[in-house]
TORLOMI-110914 format. One record per atom (N, C-alpha, C, O): residue number from 1; residue in one letter; atom name; x, y, z. Coordinates in nm, 4 decimals. Layout:
// TORLOMI-110914
 pos code site     east    north       up
 NUM    a   CA        X        Y        Z
...
***
This chain:
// TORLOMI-110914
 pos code site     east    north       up
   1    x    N -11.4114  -0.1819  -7.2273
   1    x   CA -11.4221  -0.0394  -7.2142
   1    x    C -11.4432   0.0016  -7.0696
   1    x    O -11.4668  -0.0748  -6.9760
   2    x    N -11.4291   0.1576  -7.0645
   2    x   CA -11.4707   0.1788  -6.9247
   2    x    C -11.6097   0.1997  -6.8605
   2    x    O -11.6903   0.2696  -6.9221
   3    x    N -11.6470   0.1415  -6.7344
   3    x   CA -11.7837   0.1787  -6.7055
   3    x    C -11.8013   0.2457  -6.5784
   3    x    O -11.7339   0.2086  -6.4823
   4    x    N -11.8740   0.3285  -6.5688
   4    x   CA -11.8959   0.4843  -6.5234
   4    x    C -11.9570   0.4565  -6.4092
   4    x    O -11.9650   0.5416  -6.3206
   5    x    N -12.0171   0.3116  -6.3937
   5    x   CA -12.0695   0.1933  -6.3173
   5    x    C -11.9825   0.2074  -6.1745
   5    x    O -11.9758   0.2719  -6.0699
   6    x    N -11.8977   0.0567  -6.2788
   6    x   CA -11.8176   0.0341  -6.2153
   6    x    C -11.7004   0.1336  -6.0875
   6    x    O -11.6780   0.1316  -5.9664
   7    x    N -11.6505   0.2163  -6.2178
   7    x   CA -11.5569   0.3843  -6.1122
   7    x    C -11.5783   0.4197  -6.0156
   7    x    O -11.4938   0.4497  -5.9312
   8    x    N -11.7895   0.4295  -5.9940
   8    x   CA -11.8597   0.5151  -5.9007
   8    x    C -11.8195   0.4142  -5.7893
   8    x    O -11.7322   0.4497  -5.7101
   9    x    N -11.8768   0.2898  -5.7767
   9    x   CA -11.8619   0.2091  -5.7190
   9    x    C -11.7059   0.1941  -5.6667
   9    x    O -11.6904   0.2292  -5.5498
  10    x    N -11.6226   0.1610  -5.7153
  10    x   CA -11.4724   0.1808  -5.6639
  10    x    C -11.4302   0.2897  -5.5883
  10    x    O -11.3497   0.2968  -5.4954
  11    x    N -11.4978   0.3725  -5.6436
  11    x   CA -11.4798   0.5240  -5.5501
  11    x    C -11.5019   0.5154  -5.4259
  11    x    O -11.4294   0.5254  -5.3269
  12    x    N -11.6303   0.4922  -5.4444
  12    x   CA -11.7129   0.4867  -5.3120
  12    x    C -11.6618   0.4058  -5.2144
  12    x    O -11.6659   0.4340  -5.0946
  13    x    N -11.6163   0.3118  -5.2578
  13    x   CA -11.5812   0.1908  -5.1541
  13    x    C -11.4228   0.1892  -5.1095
  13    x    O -11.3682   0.1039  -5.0395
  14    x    N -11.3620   0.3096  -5.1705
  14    x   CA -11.2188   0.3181  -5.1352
  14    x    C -11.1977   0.3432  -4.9792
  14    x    O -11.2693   0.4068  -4.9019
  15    x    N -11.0848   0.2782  -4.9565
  15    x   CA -11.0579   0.3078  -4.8121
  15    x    C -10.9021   0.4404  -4.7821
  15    x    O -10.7944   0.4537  -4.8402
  16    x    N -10.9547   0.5005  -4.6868
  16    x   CA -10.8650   0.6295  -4.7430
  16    x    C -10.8057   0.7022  -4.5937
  16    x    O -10.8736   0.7347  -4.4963
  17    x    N -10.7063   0.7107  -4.6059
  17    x   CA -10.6422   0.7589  -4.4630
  17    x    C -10.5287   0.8104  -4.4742
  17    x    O -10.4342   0.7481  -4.5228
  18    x    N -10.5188   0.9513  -4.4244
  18    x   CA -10.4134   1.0466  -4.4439
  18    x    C -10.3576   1.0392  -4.5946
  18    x    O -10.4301   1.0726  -4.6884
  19    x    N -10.2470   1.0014  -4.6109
  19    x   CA -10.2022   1.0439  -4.7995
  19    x    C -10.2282   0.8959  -4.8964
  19    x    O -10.1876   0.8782  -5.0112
  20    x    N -10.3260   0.7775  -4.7926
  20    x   CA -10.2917   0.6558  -4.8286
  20    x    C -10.4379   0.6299  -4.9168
  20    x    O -10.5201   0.7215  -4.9198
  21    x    N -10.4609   0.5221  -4.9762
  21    x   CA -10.5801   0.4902  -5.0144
  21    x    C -10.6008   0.3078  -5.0312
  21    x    O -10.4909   0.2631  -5.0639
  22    x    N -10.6796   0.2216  -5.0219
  22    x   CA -10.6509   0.1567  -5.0414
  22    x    C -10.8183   0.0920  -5.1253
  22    x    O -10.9210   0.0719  -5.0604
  23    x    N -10.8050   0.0701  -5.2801
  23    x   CA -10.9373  -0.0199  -5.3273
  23    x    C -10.9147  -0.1346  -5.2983
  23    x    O -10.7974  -0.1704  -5.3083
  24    x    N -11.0141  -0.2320  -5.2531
  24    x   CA -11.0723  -0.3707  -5.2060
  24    x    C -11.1519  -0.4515  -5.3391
  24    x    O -11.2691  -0.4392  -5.3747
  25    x    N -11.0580  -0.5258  -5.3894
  25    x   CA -11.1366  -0.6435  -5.5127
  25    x    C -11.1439  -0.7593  -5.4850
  25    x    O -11.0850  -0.8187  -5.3948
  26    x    N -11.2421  -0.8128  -5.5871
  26    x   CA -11.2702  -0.9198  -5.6226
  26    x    C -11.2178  -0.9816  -5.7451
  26    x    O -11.2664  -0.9423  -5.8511
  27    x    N -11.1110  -1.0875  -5.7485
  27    x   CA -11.0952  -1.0584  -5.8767
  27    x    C -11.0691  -1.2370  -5.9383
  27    x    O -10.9698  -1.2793  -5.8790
  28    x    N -11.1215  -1.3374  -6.0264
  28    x   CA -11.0810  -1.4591  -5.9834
  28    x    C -10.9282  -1.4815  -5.9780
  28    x    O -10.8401  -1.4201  -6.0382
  29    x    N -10.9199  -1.5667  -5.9061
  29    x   CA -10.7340  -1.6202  -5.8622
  29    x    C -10.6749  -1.6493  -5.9840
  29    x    O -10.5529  -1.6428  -5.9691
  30    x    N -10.7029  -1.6765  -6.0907
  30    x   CA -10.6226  -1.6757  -6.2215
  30    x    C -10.6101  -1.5451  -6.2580
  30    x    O -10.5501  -1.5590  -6.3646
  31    x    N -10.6221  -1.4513  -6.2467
  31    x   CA -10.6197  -1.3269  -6.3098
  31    x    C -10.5424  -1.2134  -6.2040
  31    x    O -10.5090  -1.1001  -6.2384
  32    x    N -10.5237  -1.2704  -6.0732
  32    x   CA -10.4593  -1.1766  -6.0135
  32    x    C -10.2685  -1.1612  -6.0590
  32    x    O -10.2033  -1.0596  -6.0351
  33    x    N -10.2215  -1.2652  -6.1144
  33    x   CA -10.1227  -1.2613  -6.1486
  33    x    C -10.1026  -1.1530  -6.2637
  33    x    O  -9.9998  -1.0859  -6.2732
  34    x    N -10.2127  -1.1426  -6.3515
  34    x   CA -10.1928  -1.0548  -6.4631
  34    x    C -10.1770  -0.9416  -6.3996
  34    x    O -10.0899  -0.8580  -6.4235
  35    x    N -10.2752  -0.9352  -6.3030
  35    x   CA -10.3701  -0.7373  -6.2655
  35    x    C -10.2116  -0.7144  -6.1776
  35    x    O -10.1668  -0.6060  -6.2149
  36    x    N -10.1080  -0.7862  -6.0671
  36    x   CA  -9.9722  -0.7703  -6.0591
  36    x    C  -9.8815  -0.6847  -6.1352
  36    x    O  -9.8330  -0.5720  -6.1253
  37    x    N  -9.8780  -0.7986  -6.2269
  37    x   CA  -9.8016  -0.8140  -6.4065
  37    x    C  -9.8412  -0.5901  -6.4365
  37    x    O  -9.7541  -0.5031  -6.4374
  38    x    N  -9.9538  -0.5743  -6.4502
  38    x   CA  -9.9894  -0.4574  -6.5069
  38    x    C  -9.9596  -0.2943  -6.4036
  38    x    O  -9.9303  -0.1782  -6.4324
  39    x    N  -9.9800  -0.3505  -6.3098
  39    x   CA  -9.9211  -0.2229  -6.2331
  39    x    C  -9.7817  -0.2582  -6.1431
  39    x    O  -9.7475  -0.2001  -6.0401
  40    x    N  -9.7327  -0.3352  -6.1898
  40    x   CA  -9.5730  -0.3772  -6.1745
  40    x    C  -9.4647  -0.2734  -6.3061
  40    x    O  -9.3647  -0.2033  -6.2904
  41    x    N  -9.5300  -0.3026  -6.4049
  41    x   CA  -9.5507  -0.2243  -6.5292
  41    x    C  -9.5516  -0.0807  -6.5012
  41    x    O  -9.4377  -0.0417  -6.5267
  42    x    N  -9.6216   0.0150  -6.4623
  42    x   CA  -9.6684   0.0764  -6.4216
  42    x    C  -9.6157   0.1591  -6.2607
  42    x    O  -9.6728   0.2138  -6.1664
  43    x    N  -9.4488   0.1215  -6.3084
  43    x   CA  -9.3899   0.1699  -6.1739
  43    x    C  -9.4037   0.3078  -6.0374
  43    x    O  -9.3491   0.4179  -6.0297
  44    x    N  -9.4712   0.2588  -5.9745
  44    x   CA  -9.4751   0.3602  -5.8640
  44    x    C  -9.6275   0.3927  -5.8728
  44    x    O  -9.6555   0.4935  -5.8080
  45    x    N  -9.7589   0.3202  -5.9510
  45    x   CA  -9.8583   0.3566  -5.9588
  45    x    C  -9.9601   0.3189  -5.8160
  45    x    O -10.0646   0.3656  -5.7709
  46    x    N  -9.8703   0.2142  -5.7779
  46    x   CA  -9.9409   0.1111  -5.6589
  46    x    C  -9.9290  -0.0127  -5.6522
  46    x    O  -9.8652  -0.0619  -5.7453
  47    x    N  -9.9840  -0.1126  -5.5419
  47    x   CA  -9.9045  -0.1681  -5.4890
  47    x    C -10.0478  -0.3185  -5.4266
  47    x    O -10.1294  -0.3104  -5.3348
  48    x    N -10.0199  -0.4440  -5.5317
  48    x   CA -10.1743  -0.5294  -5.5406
  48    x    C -10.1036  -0.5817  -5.4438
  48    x    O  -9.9806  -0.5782  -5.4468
  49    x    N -10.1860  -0.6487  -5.3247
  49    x   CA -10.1490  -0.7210  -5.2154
  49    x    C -10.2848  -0.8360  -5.1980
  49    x    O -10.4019  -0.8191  -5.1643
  50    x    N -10.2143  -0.9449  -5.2343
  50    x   CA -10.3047  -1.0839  -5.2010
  50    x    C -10.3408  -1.0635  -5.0559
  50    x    O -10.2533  -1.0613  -4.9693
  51    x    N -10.5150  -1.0431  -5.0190
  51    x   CA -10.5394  -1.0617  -4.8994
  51    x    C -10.6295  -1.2074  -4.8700
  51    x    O -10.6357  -1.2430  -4.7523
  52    x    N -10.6932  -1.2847  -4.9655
  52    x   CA -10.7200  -1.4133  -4.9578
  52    x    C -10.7506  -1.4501  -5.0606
  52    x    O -10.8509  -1.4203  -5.1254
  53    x    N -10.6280  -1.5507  -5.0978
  53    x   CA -10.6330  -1.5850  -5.2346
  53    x    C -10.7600  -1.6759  -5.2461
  53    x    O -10.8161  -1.6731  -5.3556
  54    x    N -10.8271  -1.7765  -5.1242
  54    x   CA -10.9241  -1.8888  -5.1550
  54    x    C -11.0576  -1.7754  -5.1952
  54    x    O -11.1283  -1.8157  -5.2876
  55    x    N -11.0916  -1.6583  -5.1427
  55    x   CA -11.1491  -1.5811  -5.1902
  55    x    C -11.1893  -1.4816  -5.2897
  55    x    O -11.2953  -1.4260  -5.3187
  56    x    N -11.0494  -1.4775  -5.3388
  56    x   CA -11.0255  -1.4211  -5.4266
  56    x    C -11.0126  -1.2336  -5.4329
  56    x    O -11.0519  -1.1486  -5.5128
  57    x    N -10.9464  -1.2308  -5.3203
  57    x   CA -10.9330  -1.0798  -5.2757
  57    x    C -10.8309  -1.0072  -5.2622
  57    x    O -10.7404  -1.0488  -5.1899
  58    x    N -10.8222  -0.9197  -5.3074
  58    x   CA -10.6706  -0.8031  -5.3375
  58    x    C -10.7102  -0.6697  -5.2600
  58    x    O -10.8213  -0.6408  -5.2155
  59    x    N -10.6002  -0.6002  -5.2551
  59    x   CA -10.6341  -0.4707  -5.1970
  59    x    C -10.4828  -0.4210  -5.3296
  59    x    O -10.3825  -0.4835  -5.3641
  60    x    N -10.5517  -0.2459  -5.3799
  60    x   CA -10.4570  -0.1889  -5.4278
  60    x    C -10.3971  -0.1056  -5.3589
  60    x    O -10.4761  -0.0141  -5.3358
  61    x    N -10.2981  -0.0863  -5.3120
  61    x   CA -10.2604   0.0535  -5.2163
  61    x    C -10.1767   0.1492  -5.2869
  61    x    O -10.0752   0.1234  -5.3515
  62    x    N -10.2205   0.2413  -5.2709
  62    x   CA -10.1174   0.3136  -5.3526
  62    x    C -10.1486   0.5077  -5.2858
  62    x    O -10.2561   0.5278  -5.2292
  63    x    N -10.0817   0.5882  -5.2962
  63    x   CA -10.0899   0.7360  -5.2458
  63    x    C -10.2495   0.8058  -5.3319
  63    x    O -10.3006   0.7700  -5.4380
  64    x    N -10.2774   0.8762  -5.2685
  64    x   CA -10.4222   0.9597  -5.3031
  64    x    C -10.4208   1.0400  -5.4193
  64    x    O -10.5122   1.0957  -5.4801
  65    x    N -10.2896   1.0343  -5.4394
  65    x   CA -10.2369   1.1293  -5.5838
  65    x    C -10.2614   1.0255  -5.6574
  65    x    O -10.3138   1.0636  -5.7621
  66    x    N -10.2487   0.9078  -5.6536
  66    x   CA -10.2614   0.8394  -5.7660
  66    x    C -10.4444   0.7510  -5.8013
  66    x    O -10.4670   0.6823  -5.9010
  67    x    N -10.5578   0.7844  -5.6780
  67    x   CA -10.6489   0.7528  -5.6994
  67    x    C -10.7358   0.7509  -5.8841
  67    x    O -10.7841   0.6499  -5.9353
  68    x    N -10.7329   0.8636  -5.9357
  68    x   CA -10.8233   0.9145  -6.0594
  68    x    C -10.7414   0.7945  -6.1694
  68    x    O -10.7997   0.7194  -6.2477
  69    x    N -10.5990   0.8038  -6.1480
  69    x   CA -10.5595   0.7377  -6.2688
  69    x    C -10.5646   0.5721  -6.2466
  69    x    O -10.5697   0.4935  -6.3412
  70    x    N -10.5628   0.5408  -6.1370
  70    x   CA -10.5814   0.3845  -6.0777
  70    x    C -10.7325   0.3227  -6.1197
  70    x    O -10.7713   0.2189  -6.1732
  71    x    N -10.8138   0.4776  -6.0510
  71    x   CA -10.9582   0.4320  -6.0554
  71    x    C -11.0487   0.4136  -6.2285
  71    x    O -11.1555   0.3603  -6.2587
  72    x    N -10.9577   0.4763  -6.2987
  72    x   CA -10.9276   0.4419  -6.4758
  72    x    C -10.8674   0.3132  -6.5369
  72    x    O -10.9048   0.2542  -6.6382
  73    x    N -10.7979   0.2923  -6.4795
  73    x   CA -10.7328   0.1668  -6.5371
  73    x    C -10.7867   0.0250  -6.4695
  73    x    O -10.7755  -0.0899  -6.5121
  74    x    N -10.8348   0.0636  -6.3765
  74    x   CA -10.8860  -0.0528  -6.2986
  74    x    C -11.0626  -0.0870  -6.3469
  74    x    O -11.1221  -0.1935  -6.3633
  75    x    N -11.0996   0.0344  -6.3568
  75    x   CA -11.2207   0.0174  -6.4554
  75    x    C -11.1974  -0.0652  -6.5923
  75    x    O -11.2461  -0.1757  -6.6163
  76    x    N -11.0884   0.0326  -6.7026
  76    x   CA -11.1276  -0.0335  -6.8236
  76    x    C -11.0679  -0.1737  -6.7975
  76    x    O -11.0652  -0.2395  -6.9015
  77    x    N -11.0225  -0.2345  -6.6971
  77    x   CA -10.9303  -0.3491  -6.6766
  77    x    C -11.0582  -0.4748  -6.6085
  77    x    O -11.0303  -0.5945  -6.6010
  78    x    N -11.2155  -0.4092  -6.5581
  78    x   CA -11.2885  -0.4784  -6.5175
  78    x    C -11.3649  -0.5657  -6.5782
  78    x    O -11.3866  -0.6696  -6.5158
  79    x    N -11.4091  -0.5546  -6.6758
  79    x   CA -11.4629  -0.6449  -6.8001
  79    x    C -11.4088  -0.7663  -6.8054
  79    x    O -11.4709  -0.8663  -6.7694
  80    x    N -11.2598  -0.7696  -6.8613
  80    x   CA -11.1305  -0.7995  -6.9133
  80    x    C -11.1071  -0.9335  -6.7960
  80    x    O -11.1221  -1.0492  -6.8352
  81    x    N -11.0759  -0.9090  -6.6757
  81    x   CA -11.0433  -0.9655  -6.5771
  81    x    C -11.1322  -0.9887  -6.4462
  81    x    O -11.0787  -1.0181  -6.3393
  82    x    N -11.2849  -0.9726  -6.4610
  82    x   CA -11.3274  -0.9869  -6.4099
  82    x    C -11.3495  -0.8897  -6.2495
  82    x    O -11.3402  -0.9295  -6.1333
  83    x    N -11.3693  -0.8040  -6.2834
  83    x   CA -11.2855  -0.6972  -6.1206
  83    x    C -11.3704  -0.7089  -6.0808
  83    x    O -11.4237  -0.7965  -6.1490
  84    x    N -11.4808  -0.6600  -5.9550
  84    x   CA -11.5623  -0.6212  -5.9241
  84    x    C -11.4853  -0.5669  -5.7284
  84    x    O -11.4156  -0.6234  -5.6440
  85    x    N -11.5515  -0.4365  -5.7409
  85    x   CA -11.5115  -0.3813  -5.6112
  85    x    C -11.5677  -0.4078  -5.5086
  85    x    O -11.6896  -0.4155  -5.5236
  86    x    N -11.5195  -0.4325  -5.3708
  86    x   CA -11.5651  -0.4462  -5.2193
  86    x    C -11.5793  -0.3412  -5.1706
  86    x    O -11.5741  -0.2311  -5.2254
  87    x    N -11.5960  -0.3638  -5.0767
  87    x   CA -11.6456  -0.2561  -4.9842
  87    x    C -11.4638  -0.2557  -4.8600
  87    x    O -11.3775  -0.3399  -4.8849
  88    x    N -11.4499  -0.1880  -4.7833
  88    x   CA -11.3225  -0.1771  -4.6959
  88    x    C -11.3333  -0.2896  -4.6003
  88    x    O -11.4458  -0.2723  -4.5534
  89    x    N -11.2905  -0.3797  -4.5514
  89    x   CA -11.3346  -0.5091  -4.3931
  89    x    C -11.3545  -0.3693  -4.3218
  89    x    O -11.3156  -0.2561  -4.3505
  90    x    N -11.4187  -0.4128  -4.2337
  90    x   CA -11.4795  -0.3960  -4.1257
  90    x    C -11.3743  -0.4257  -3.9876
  90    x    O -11.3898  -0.3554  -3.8878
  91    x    N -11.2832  -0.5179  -3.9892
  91    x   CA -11.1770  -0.5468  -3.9367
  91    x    C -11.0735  -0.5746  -3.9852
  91    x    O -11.0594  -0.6610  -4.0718
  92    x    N -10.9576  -0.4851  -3.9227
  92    x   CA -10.8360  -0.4664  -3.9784
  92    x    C -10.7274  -0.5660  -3.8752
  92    x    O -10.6064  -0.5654  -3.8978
  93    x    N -10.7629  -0.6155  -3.8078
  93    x   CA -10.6959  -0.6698  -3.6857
  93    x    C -10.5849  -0.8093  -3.7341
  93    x    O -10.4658  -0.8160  -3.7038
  94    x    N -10.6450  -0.8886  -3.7969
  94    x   CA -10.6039  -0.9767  -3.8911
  94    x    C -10.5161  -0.9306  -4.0202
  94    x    O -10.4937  -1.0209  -4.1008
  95    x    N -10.4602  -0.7941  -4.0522
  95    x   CA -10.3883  -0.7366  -4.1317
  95    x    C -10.2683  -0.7037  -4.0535
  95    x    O -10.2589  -0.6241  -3.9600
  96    x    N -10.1883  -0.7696  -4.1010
  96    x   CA -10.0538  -0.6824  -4.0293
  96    x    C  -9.9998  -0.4709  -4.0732
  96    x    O  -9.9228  -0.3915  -4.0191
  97    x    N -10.0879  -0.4638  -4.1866
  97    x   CA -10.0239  -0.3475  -4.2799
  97    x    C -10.1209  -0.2702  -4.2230
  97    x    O -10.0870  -0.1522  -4.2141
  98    x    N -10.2351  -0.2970  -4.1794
  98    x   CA -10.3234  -0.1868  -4.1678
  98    x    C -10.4030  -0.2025  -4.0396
  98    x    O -10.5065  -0.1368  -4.0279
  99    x    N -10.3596  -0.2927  -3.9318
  99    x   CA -10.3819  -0.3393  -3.8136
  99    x    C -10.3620  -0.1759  -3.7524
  99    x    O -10.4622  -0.1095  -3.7257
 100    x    N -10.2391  -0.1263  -3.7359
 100    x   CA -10.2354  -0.0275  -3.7150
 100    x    C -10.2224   0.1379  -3.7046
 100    x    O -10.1718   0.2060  -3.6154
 101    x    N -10.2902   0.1793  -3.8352
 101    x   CA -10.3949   0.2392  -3.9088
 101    x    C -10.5306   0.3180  -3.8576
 101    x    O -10.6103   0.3634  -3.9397
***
């Protein structure tokens, strides 16, 4: 189910710039193939990008229009698959996508 928890937390920790947004997970490395699989599905909702798989870390990117309905599905999807949200790095320098940003 969804937790009201979890959302606040995702919210909060979204990273957000001009029309872009980007949530920061945790999610284990067996399960990122599914959380793919589901907003692959889900055409044009956003966009999971492996940022260290030994860590087990994704970023979702997707437009600001699509925050409320992402930040829904990614909730009731946290239980399930283990999600738990980050906070934004602190350094972007080591990103080619958002290095310059």
């Amino acid at each position: 189910g969804e937790s009201p928890i979890f959302q606040q937390q995702l919210l909060e920790r979204a990273f957000r710039l001009d029309s872009f947004l980007a949530f920061y997970l945790r999610i284990p490395p067996e399960n990122i193939v599914h959380l793919k699989f589901l907003f692959e599905s889900y055409e044009g909702l956003g966009v999971i990008r492996t940022l260290n798989r030994d860590h087990a870390e994704v970023a979702v990117l997707a437009l600001k229009d699509e925050e409320a309905i992402i930040a829904e599905l990614l909730s009731s999807l946290a239980e399930e698959l283990d999600i738990r949200p980050l906070p934004p790095p602190t350094d972007f320098s080591d990103d080619w996508l958002l290095a310059d940003m």
